[in-house]
KOLLUMNU-144986 format. One record per residue (C-alpha): x, y, z; residue in three letters. Coordinates in steps of 0.001 Angstrom, whole numbers, plus 500000, padded with zeros to 6 digits. Layout:
N
XYZAla...
This chain:
509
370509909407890997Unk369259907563893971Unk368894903621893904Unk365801903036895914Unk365699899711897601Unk363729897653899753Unk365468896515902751Unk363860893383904416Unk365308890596906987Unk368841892289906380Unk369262892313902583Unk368725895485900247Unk366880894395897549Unk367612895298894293Unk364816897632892338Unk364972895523889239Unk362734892816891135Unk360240894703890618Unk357834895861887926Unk356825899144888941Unk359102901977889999Unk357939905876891121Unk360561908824891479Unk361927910767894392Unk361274914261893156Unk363001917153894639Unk360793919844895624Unk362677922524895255Unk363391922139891124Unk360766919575890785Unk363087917160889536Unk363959913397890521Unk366689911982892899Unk365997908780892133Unk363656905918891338Unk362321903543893659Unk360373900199893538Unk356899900259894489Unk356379897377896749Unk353428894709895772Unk351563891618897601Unk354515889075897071Unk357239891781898796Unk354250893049901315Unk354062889408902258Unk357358887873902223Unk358830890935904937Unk356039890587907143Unk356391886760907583Unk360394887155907676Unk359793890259910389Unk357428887680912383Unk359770884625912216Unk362505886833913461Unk360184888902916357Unk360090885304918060Unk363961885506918532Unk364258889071919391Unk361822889153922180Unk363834886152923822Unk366877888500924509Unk366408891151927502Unk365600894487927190Unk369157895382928454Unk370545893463925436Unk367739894843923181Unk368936898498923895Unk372837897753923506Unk372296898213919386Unk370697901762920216Unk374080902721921925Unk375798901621918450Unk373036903592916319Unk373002906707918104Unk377011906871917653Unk376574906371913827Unk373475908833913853Unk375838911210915267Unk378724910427913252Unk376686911520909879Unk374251914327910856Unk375419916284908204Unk375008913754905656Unk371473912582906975Unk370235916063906813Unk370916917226903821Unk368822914003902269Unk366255915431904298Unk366672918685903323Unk366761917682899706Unk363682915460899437Unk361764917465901581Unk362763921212900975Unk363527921829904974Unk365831924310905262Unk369279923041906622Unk368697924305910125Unk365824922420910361Unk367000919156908854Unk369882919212911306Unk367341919661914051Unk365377916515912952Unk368778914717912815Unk368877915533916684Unk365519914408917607Unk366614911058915876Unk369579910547917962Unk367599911870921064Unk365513909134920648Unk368150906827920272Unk369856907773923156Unk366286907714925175Unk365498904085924189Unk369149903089924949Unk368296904418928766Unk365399902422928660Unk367379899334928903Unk368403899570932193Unk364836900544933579Unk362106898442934892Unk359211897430932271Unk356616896930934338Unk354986897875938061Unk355502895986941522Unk351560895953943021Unk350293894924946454Unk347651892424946962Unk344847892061949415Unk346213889075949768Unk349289889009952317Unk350561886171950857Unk350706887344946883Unk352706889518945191Unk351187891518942308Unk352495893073939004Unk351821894229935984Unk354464893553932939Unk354467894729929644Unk354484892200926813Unk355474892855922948Unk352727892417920492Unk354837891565918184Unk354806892932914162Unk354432896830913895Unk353834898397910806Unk354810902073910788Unk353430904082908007Unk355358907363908378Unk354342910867906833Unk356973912990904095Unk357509916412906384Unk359995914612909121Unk361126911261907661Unk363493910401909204Unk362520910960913040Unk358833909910912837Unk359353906593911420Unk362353905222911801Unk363321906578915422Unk359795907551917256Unk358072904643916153Unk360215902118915294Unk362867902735918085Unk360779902211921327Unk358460899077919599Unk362140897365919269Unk363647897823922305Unk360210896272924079Unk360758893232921890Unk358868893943918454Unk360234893674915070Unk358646896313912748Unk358035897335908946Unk358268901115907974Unk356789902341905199Unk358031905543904632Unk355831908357902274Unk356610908090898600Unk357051911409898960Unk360598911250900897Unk361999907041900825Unk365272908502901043Unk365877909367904474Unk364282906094904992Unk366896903819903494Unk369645905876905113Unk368101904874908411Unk367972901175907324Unk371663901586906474Unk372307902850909916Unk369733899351911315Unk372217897508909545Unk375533898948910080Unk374640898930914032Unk374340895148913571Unk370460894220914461Unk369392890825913408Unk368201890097910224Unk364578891008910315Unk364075893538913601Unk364269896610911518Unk362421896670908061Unk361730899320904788Unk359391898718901774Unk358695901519899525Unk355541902449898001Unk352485904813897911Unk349431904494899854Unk348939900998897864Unk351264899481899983Unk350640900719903017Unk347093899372902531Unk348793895978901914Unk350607896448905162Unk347890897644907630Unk345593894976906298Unk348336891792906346Unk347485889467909222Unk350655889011910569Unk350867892053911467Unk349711893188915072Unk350249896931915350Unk349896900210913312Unk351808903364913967Unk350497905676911639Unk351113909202911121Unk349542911450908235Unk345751912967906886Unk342629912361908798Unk341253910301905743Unk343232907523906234Unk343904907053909633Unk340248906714909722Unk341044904219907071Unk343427902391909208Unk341422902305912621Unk338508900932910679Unk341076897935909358Unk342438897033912845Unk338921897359914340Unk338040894139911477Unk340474892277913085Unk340353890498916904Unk344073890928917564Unk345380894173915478Unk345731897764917081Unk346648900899915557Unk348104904468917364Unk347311907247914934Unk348942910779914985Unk346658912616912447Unk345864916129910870Unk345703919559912857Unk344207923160913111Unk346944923945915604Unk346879927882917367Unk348225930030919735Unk346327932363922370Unk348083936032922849Unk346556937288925755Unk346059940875926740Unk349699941006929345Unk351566938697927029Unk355105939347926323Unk354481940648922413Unk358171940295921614Unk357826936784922805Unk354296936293920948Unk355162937574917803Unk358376935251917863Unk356232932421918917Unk353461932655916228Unk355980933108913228Unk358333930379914097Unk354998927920914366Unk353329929331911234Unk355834929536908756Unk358641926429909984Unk358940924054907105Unk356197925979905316Unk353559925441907620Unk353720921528906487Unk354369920160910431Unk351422918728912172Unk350954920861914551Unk352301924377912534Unk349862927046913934Unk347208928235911296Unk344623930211913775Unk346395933158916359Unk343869934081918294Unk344571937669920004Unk343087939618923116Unk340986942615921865Unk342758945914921948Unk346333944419921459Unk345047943439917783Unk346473946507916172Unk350070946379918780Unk350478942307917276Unk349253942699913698Unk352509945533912901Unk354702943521914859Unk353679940461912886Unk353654941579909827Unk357120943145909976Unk358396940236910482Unk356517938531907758Unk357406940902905439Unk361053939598906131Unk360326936153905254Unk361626934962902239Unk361003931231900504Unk363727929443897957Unk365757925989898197Unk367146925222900788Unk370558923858899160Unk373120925560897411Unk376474924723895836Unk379373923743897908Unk378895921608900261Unk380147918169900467Unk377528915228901019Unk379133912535903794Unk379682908746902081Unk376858906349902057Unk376458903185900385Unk373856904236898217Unk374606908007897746Unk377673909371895846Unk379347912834897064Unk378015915502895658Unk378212919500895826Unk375849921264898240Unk375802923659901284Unk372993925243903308Unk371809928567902145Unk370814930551905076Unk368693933276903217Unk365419931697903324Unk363085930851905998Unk361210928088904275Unk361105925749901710Unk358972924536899204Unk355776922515899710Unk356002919077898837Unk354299918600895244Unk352024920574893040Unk348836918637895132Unk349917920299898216Unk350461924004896767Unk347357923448895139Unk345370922774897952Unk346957926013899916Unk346398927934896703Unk342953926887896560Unk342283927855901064Unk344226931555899968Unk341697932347897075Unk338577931540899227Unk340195934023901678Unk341169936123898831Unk337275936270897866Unk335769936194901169Unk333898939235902611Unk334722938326905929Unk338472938560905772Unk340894941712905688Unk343809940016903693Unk347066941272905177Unk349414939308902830Unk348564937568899557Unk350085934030899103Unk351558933581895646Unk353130931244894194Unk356467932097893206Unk357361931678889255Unk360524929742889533Unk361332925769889485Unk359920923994892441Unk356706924550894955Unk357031927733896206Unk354335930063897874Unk354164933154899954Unk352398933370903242Unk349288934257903317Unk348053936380906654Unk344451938026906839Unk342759939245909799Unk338484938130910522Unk336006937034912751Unk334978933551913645Unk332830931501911634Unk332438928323910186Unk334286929255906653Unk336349925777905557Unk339781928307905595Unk339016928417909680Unk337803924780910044Unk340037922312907855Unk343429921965907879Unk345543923586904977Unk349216922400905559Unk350969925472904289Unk352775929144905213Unk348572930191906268Unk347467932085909158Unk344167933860910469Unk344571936652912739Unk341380936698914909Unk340158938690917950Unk338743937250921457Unk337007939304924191Unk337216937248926998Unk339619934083927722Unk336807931786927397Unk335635933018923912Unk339517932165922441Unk338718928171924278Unk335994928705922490Unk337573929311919068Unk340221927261919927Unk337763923679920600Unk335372924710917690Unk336933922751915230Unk337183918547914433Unk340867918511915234Unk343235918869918398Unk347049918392918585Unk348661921529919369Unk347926924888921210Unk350437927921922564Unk349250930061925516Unk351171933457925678Unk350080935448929057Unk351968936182932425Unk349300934908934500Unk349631931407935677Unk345798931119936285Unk344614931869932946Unk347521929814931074Unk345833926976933641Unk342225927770932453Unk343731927147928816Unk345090923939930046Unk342176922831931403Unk339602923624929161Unk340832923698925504Unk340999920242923947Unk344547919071922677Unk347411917002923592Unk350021919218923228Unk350383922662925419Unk352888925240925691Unk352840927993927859Unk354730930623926641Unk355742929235923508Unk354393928027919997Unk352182925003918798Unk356224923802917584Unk358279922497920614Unk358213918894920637Unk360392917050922438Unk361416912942921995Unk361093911959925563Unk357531913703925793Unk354767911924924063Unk353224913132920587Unk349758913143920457Unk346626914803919808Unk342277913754920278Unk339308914084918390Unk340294913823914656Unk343987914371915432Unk344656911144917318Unk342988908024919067Unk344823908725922109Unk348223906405921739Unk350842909104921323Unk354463908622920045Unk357747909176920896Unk358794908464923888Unk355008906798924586Unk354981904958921677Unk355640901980924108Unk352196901919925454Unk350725901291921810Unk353461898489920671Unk353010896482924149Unk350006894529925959Unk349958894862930046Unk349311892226931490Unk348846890814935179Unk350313888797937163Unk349671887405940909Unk352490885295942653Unk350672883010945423Unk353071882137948220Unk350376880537950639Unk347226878974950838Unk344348879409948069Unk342916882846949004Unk340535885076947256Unk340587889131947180Unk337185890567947897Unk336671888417951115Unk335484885476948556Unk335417881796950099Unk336719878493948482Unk
């Protein structure tokens, strides 16, 4: 069993502090990993003013000095990948493969913000004035709270977020979903093992109580939040109460991908599964809507569904594999079963919900149901995809995002009916573009409204030194990653006078 613990201004506190405790529960068998403490207004408060007292010394050192303790963390993310992914894999239900590949983006981001170090932080400017020099430097703002989502726990929060607000001088509290604190207090044994100062890097456990008590806390100057629509909305209407507090929020999505009349099918049919049906159609951007050109329907629909019929769900961990050493995590027995292609969702709310989208489609009219999604009668959260072919329309199943292994098939006519489609919805994040013609995949870019494109490939392809972002009610325009830096930092200007008072503009004294 796991022994969840806090881990503020260097010390891993204890769960026996505190009154209230929830469980890790494994969503493959449905059963716990662990219990750990559900942080309140006394813990809430007591990190954030230790993580503000110790921002003031952190920001003193350079950036070059800053980045050093990345070099030292990405050699100890390396060192346990294995270890670090199957935690992953067993709080979350990833398969192995995909676990390991969330390990990676972790280091990659490591290894970015370690580069960083050595790189300017600001811009040289020219002034009207012959006699000034101009530039604009980046300042930390100083306490970021990071409220991270369940499906990639360890890269979102502890690495995309935290990792570039640190390295420009922040210290920051992460607040990792109750749904997957595991992967979370790994990282903060890595924070600590690679030697930052007490305080920098920050975990308190909880639900979405406590990450209310973070976002509101007034020592705290930035949120980097990434989860449902609801309550980043909930969070931006917080920070906008307050004359100093800003927020970057990487919300829901009703990601899709365009097949266009020459597109390479082998290479669209790969595309589309991949994005719909990787970690059960739980990422962000995990393609729900394929839009297809008009008489290649019938040429992509057999293609697809041969390779649906293929896909298989069950754990992702089997017996026989030996967990690497950590200080709060005996060895145990487990290996990677290749068999399946997905996991299970995350609780019974979430197969719920995609049980309740499949039986509207199931009921619908308007829909030709090529696969039924079913829930499979074995421990854990297991469903089927579900795949049906219709029309557009305005049926909540097209509209809202589900967050499961569920995909519409629909036709398009002409390029600009798919943008159509594509824009008629609240959310954009993510869009794929499969055609051979460079001007239409540049019409797509142009005109459909995300902030994520692929041309020839998926809505899935994210990369840590891109940014991660989406508009309308998938993001207020601060991605992360590798841009989280523009969020956690205030530009600011400044004009060095080497002569006589002058004024731009041709203004007198």
């Amino acid at each position: 069993m796991w022994d969840g613990r806090h881990y503020v201004s260097g010390n891993f506190n204890t769960a026996e502090e505190d009154s209230e405790k929830f469980s890790n529960i494994n969503p493959s068998e449905g059963v716990s990993l662990g219990e750990f403490p559900q942080a309140g207004q006394d813990l809430i408060d007591s990190a954030c003013s230790l993580a503000k007292d110790a921002q003031r010394g952190w920001r003193q050192l350079s950036k070059f000095q800053r980045s050093e303790y990345f070099w030292t963390l990405a050699q100890l993310v390396e060192r346990k990948r294995e270890e670090l992914a199957n935690a992953i894999s067993l709080e979350t239900g990833k398969t192995f493969n995909e676990s390991i590949a969330e390990v990676n983006e972790s280091l990659h981001m490591a290894q970015y913000v370690f580069g960083t170090g050595r790189n300017p932080t600001g811009e040289t400017l020219s002034s009207e004035i012959p006699e000034k020099d101009g530039y604009m430097i980046r300042k930390p703002k100083g306490l970021v709270a990071i409220i991270a989502p369940f499906n990639f726990p360890l890269a979102i929060g502890a690495f995309w977020c935290a990792a570039p607000a640190i390295v420009e001088g922040n210290t920051v509290i992460l607040k990792p979903s109750e749904d997957a604190p595991m992967s979370s207090q790994l990282a903060a044994e890595l924070y600590d093992e690679a030697g930052f100062p007490p305080g920098v890097f920050n975990v308190v456990h909880g639900d979405g109580r406590a990450g209310d008590l973070l976002a509101k806390n007034k020592l705290v100057d930035h949120v980097c939040f990434t989860g449902s629509a609801d309550v980043g909305k909930h969070i931006r209407k917080v920070c906008a109460e307050s004359w100093h507090k800003t927020c970057s929020c990487e919300m829901g999505s009703k990601s899709a991908i365009i097949v266009c009349g020459d597109a390479n099918m082998g290479l669209a049919v790969d595309a589309a599964v991949s994005s719909s049906f990787k970690l059960s159609g739980q990422r962000c951007v995990s393609t729900s809507r394929i839009f297809v050109q008009q008489g290649h329907m019938k040429e992509f629909i057999k293609k697809f569904s041969d390779r649906v019929k293929g896909i298989s769900t069950g754990p992702p961990l089997i017996n026989g594999f030996v967990v690497g050493k950590s200080k709060s995590m005996e060895e145990g027995e487990m290996v990677p079963d290749p068999s399946y292609y997905y996991g299970p969702l995350i609780n019974e709310d979430a197969l719920k919900k995609v049980e309740f989208y499949n039986k509207m489609v199931e009921e619908s009219e308007s829909t030709e149901l090529l696969f039924k999604g079913v829930r499979l009668d074995r421990d854990g959260f297991f469903i089927t995809p579900c795949v049906y072919t219709c029309g557009w329309g305005d049926e909540p199943y097209l509209k809202n995002e589900v967050f499961g292994p569920h995909v519409a098939i629909i036709p398009f006519k002409k390029i600009e009916d798919a943008i159509n489609m594509y824009n008629d919805t609240d959310y954009g994040l993510a869009l794929g573009v499969i055609t051979e013609n460079f001007k239409t995949a540049r019409f797509c870019r142009d005109n459909c409204h995300f902030g994520m494109g692929y041309w020839n490939g998926g809505s899935i392809a994210a990369e840590s030194h891109f940014g991660f972002g989406g508009v309308k009610k998938s993001g207020n325009g601060w991605p992360s990653a590798a841009r989280t830096y523009q969020a956690v930092t205030h530009e600011v200007a400044w004009t060095v006078n080497h002569g006589g008072l002058a004024f731009p503009q041709g203004m007198s004294r």
